[in-house]
N, C-alpha and C positions, 0 to 999 in steps of 0.2 A: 504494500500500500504506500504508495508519494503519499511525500510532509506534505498538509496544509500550506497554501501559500500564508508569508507573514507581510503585512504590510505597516512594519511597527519598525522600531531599532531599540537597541541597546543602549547607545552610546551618540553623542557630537562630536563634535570639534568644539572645543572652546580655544580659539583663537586669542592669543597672547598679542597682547599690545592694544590700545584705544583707539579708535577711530574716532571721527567728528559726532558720527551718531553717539555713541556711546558715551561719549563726554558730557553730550546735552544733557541727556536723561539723567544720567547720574549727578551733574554739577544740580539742575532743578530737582531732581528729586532725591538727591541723595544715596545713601544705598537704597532705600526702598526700591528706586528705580533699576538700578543694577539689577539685584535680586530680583524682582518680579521679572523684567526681561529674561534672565536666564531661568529662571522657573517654566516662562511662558512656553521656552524653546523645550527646555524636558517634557512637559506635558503633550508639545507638537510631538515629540519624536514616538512617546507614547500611545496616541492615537491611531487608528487605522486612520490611513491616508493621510496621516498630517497637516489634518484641519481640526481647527475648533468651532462649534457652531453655540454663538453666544447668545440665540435668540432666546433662547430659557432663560428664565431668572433666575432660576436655582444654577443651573451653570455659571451664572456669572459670581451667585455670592461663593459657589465651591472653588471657583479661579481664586475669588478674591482671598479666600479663607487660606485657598493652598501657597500663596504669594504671602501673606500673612501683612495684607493691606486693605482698604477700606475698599467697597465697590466702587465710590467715587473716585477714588485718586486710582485704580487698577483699570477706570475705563481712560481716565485724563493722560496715564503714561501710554495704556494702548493708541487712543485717541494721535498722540504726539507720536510714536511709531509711525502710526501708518502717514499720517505725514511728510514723516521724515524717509516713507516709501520701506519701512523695512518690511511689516506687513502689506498687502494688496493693498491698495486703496478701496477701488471696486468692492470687492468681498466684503472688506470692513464696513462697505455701506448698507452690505446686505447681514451687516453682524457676523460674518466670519472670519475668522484668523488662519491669516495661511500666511508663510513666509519663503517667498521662493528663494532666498539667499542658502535659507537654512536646507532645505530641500536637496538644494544645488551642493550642499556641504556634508549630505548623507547617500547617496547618491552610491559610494564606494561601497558600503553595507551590501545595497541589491545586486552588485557582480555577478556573483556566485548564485542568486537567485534565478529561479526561473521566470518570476515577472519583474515588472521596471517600476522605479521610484513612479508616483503620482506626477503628471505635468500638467500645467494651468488650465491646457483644453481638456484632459482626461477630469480633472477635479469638476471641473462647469459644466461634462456630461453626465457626471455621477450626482451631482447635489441639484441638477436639473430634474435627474432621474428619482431622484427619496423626494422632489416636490418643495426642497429648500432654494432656490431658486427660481424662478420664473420665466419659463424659455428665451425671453426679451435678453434679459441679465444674463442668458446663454455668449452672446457676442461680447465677451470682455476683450482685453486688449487681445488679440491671436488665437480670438475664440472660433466659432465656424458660425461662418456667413454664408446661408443659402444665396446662390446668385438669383433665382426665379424658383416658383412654385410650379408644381405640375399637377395634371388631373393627376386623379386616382384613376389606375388603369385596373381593368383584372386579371394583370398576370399577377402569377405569387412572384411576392418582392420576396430578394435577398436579405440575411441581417449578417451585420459583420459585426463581430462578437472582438472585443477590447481585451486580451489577454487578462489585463490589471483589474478588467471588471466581469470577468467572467461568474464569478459567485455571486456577485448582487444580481447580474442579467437572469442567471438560471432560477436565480430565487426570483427575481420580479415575474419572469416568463410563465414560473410556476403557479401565481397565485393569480395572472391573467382571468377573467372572469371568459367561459367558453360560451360562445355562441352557435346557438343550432344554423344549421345552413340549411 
């Protein structure tokens, strides 16, 4: 029997030395800011797929609890992230935390795997697809833009199945509600 795919990590990179971003946050917020940051990235790396979806409440006070800061100032240093472009913007408009730096910096983990890290079109097809998004919010930066619409024909269409999303498809395909013909 194949291992279950994992779409999680162990481990980052925590990168030695300060950048501009890094400075900000921490000079305004202190270490809170530091620390919540890199909290924020352990919980990413945690997750399947390496999003957080903040639109729950209770997710946000269990972020804030797990950063061990107020939900105000935990959404005010998010808030200032995504600004500062570490988070999506986009996403964050739709309340979720994705970091493609971080992504781009685990990346080395999935080698040896048989599926691929999450990439921004694959995350906007999958969080399209659970209903957390709204097909419009489909087209982020590099997202997939139909060029034109077409009838519905009656040949059977093809589906092309996403390696990285093949367990959510088979589960979605699954619970498909069947139609008599």
């Amino acid at each position: 029997m194949a291992r279950p795919e994992r779409n999680t990590v162990d481990y980052f990179p925590h990168l030695l030395g300060e950048g501009k971003k890094m400075y900000f946050i921490e000079n305004k917020y202190g270490n809170n800011g530091y620390a919540t940051w890199y909290k924020i990235l352990e919980k990413l790396g945690s997750t399947e797929y390496h999003y957080l979806n903040l639109n729950r409440e209770d997710e946000v006070m269990f972020l804030a609890s797990k950063c061990k800061v107020s939900e105000e100032l935990l959404l005010s240093i998010i808030n200032d992230l995504a600004k500062l472009e570490v988070f999506h913007k986009d996403l964050w408009a739709s309340k979720i935390l994705w970091c493609p730096q971080f992504v781009e910096s685990i990346e080395d983990a999935y080698k040896k795997r048989n599926n691929k890290c999450i990439t921004l079109d694959g995350l906007s097809v999958l969080l399209t697809g659970l209903g957390i998004l709204k097909p419009s919010k489909c087209t982020l930066k590099g997202g997939i833009k139909p060029q034109r619409r077409e009838e519905e024909s009656k040949e059977e269409k093809s589906i092309v199945i996403i390696p990285e999303f093949s367990e959510f498809l088979n589960y979605a395909l699954e619970k498909k509600p069947k139609v008599n013909q």
